[in-house]
C-alpha positions in Angstrom: 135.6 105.7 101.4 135.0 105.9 97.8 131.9 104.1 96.5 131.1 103.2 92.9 128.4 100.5 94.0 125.9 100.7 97.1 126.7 98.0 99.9 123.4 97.4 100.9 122.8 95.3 97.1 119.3 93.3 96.8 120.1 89.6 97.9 118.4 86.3 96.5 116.2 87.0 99.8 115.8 90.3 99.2 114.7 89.3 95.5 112.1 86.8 96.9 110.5 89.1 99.1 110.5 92.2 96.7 108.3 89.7 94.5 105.8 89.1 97.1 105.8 92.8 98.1 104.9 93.9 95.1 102.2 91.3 94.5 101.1 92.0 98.0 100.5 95.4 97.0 98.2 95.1 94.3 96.0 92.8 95.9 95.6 95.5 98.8 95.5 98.0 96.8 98.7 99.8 99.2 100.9 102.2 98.0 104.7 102.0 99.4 106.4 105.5 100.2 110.3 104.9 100.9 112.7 107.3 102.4 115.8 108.4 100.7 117.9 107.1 103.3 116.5 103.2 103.7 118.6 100.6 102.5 119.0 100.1 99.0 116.3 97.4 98.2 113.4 98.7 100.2 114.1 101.8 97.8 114.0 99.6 94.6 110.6 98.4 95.6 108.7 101.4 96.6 106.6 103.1 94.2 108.1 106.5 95.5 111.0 107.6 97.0 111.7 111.1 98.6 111.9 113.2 101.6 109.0 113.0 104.1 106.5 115.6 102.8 106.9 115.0 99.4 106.3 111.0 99.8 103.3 112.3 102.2 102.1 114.5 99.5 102.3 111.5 97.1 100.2 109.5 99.3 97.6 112.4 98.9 97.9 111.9 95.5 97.3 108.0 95.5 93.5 106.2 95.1 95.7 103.5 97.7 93.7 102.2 100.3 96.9 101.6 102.5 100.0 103.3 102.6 103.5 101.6 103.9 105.7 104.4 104.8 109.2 102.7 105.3 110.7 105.8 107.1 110.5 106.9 110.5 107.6 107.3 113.0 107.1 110.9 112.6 107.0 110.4 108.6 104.3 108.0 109.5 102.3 110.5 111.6 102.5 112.8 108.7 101.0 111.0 106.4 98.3 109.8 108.9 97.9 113.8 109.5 97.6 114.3 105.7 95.6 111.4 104.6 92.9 110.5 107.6 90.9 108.3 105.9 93.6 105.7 104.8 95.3 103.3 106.8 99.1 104.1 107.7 101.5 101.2 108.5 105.3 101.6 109.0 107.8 98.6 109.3 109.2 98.7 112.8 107.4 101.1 115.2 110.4 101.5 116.8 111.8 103.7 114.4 112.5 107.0 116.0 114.5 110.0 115.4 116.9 111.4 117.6 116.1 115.2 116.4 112.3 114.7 117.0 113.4 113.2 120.6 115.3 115.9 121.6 111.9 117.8 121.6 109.7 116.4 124.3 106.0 117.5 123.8 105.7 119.0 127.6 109.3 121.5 128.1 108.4 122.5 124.6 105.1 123.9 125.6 106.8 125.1 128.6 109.9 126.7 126.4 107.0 128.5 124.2 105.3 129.7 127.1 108.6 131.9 128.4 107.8 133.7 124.6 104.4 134.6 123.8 105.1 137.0 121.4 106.7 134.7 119.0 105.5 132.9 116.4 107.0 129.2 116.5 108.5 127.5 112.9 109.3 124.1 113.4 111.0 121.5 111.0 109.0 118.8 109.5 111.3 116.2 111.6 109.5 116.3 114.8 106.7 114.6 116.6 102.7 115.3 116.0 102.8 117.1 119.5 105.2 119.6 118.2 103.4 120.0 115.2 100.1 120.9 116.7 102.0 123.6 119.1 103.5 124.9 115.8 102.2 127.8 113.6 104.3 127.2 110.4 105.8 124.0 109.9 109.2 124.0 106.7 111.3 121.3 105.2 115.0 121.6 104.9 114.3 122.8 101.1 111.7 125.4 101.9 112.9 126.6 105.5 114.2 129.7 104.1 111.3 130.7 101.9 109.2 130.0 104.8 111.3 132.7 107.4 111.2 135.3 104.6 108.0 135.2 104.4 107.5 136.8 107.4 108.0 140.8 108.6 111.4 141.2 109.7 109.7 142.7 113.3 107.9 139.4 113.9 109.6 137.2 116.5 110.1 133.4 115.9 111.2 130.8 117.9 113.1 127.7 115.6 112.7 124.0 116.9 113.7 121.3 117.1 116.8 121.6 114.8 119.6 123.9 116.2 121.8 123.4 113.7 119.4 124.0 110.9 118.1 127.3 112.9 121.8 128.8 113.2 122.1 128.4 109.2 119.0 130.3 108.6 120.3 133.1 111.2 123.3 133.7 109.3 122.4 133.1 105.7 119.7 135.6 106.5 120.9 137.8 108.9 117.4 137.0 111.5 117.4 136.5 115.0 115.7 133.8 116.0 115.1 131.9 119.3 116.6 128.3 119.1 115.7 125.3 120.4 118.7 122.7 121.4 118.0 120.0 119.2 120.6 118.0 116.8 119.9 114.6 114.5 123.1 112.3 115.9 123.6 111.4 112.1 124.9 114.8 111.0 126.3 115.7 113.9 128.6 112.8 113.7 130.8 114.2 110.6 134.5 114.7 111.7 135.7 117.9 109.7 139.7 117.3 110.4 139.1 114.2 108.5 136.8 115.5 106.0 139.8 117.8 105.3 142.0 115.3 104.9 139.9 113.3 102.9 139.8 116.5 100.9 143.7 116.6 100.3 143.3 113.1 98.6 141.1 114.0 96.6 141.2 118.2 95.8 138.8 117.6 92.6 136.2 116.5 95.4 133.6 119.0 95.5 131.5 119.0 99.7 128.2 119.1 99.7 126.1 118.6 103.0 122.7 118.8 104.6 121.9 122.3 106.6 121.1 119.7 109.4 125.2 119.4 109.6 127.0 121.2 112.2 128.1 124.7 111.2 131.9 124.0 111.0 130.7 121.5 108.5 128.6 124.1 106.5 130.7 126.4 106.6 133.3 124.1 104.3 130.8 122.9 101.9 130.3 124.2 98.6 126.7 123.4 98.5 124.3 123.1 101.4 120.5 121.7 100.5 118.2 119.5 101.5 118.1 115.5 100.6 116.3 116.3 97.0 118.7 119.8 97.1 121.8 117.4 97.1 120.6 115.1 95.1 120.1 117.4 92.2 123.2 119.2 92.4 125.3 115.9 91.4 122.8 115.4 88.9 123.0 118.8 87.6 126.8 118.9 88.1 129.3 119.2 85.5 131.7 118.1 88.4 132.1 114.1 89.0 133.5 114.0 92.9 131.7 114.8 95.4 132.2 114.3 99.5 128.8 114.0 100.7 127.6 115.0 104.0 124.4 113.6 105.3 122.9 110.0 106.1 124.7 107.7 103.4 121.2 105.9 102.4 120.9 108.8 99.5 124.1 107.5 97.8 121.9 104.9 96.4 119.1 107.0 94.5 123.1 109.6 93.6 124.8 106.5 92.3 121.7 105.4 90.5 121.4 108.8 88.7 125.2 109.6 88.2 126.5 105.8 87.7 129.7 107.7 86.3 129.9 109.9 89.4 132.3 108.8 92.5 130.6 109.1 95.5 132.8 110.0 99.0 130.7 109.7 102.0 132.0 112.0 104.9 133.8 110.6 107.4 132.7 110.4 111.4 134.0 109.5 114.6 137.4 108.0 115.6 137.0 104.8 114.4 137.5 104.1 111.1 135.2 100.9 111.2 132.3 102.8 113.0 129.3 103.7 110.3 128.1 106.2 112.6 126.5 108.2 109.7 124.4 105.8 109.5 120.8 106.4 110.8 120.1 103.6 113.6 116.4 104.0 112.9 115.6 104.4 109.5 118.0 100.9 109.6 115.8 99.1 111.6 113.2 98.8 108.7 114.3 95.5 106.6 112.8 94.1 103.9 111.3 91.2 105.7 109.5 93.7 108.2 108.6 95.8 105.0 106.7 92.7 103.6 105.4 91.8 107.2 104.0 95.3 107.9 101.8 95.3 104.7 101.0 91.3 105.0 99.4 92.0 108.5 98.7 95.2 108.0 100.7 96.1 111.1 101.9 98.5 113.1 99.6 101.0 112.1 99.8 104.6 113.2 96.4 105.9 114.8 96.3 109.2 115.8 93.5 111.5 118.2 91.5 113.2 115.7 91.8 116.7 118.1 95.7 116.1 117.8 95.5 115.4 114.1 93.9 118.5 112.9 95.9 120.6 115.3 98.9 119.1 113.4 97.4 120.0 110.3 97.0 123.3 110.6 100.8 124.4 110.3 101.5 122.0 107.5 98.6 123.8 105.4 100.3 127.1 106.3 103.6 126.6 105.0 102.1 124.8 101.7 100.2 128.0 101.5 103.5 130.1 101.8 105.6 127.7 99.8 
């Protein structure tokens, strides 16, 4: 369990291709956005790495004509919904989310329908059709700022993430209508052996993402989102930490803290299994990275209607946050 240096290391292949990536770049003037929990060197060659909305607002920032977004698809739709006029490729268009597909487009609308006098907050990890039957979208970082914002009389319903919803309720004492959605990734975190891992280690300090089940919340000293947790170790006097969320963010930790010891928080009931793992954001490779950009393919194109409906509650919580 303990980790002092990241598994997935650049190899001579990976070297190779991170050369021609990054000339590839300049001569198309693109502008690669990678997420915190791809494999080590896709993050080494990206010009930014970060949660989804702050690599979208990046892209914003960017005179790039093109922007690779090695992530998921719904990252990819955001920063299609955020920058209209560039062209948005991702590596493998098969790279879902389990959270964003527990919310299908059609019961949603038919869930939102059964409470018309609420006002609906939804979690930047969900699909373009959520988005555009959302009026306030949040992040894992500002999700609480976001709820307080509004009266305490004003009804909201919380999609997709359940788990993320029922840590708001209690940390702010708010009733809130929740939709049954979970990410399999932190879900997966066993807390009887997180304990035990605990009792080899008692200087070990938890930390874990709000997208965690509560009985895994509940036992961690710090709960924050991806850039939350990855400024606590940095900030941290302490120098063990369990960590609780998708294990691709123990590259950027290690990077920062390279005299930190890194547990990552054990799953499932076999030992070998890497469940934490997300199956999606894993399915982007290097060689599909380089591929993506070199043919300029798969590109996400969005309806224009849907796109500016999606818009709207992303400019809302920016406004609030």
């Amino acid at each position: 369990m303990e980790i002092k240096t990241i598994s997935n290391t650049q190899t001579a292949s990976d070297a190779e291709l991170a050369e021609k990536i990054t000339q590839l770049k300049k001569e198309k003037n693109a502008v690669i956005l990678a997420h915190y929990y791809q494999v080590g060197p896709i993050q080494d060659v990206a010009d930014f790495v970060g949660d989804s909305l702050g690599l979208s607002r990046k892209a914003e920032e960017t005179d790039a004509d093109i922007i690779v977004f090695a992530g998921v698809h719904f990252m990819g739709e955001t920063a299609k919904i955020l920058n209209p006029s560039k062209k948005v490729v991702i590596p493998d268009m098969a790279a879902g989310c389990s959270l964003a597909d527990s919310c299908p487009a059609d019961d949603f609308a038919a869930f939102k329908a059964k409470h018309p006098d609420h006002l609906v907050i939804s979690y930047i990890n969900c699909t373009a059709d959520i988005k555009a039957l959302t009026d306030i979208i949040c992040t894992s970082s500002n999700a609480r700022q976001i709820v307080e914002s509004l009266p305490k009389d004003q009804k909201i319903i919380f999609a997709p993430d359940k788990n993320l919803g029922q840590y708001l309720v209690k940390e702010l004492d708010r009733e809130m209508v929740l939709w049954d959605g979970v990410c399999i990734v932190h879900e997966s975190f066993d807390i009887d052996k997180i304990l035990k891992l605990v009792e080899k280690h008692p200087d070990a300090h938890i930390i874990a993402h709000p997208e965690s089940a509560p009985h895994i919340l509940d036992v961690a000293e710090y709960v924050g989102s991806t850039t939350g947790l990855l400024n606590y170790v940095k900030n941290s006097s302490d120098k063990k930490f369990i960590v609780a969320t998708e294990p691709g963010i123990l590259h950027e930790m290690q990077r920062e803290n390279p005299d930190k010891v890194l547990l990552t928080a054990p799953v499932g009931d076999d030992e070998s299994c890497n469940c934490s793992e997300c199956p999606y954001m894993k399915l982007n490779t290097m060689q599909k990275l380089y591929d993506c950009l070199k043919n300029e393919s798969p590109e996400i194109l969005m309806d224009e209607e849907l796109r500016v409906k999606a818009l709207k509650p992303i400019r809302r919580m920016l406004e609030l946050s």
